[in-house]
C-alpha positions in Angstrom: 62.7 24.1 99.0 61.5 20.9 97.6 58.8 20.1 99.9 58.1 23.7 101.0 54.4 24.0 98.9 53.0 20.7 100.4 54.5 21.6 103.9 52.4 24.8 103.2 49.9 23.3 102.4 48.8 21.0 105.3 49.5 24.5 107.2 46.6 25.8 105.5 44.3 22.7 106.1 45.7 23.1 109.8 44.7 26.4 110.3 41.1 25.4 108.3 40.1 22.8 110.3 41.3 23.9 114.1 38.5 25.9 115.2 36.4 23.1 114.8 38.7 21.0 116.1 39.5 22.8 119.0 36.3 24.0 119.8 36.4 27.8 118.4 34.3 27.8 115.7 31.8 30.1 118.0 34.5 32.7 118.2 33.2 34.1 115.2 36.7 36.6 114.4 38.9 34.3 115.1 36.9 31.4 113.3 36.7 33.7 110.6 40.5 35.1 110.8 42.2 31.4 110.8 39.9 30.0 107.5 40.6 32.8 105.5 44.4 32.9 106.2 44.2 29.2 105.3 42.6 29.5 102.8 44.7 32.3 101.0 48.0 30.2 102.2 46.3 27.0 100.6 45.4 28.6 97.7 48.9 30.2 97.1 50.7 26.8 98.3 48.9 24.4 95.6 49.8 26.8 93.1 53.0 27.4 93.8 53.2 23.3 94.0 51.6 22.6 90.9 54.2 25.0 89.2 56.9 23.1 90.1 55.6 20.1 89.6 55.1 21.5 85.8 58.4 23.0 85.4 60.6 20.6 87.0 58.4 17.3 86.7 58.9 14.5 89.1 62.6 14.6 88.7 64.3 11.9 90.6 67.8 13.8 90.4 69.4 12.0 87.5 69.3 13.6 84.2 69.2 11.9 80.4 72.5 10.8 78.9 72.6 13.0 75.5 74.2 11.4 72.5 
């Protein structure tokens, strides 16, 4: 579940860039279909990224020895 936002994520800029890249873009529904699901999906993926980056930090596994 680590890596699950940033595997999202590149999803999302995926599904922005293929009809462009794929040579779609003049399909104007399905242009229109696959940058707004990306968009909601990246949208929901950095967020949800972010937030564990702020809650958990860049945690390497090994916690502080208390005294």
């Amino acid at each position: 579940m680590k890596y699950l936002p940033w595997t999202l994520a590149v999803v999302a800029i995926w599904l922005i860039a293929a009809p462009f890249v794929l040579g779609y873009a003049n399909t104007e529904p399905a242009m229109h279909n696959d940058v707004g699901v990306g968009v909601a999906i990246l949208l929901g993926a950095l967020i949800w990224g972010f937030s564990e980056l702020r809650s958990h930090g860049l945690n390497t596994g090994v916690q502080a020895q208390r005294r």
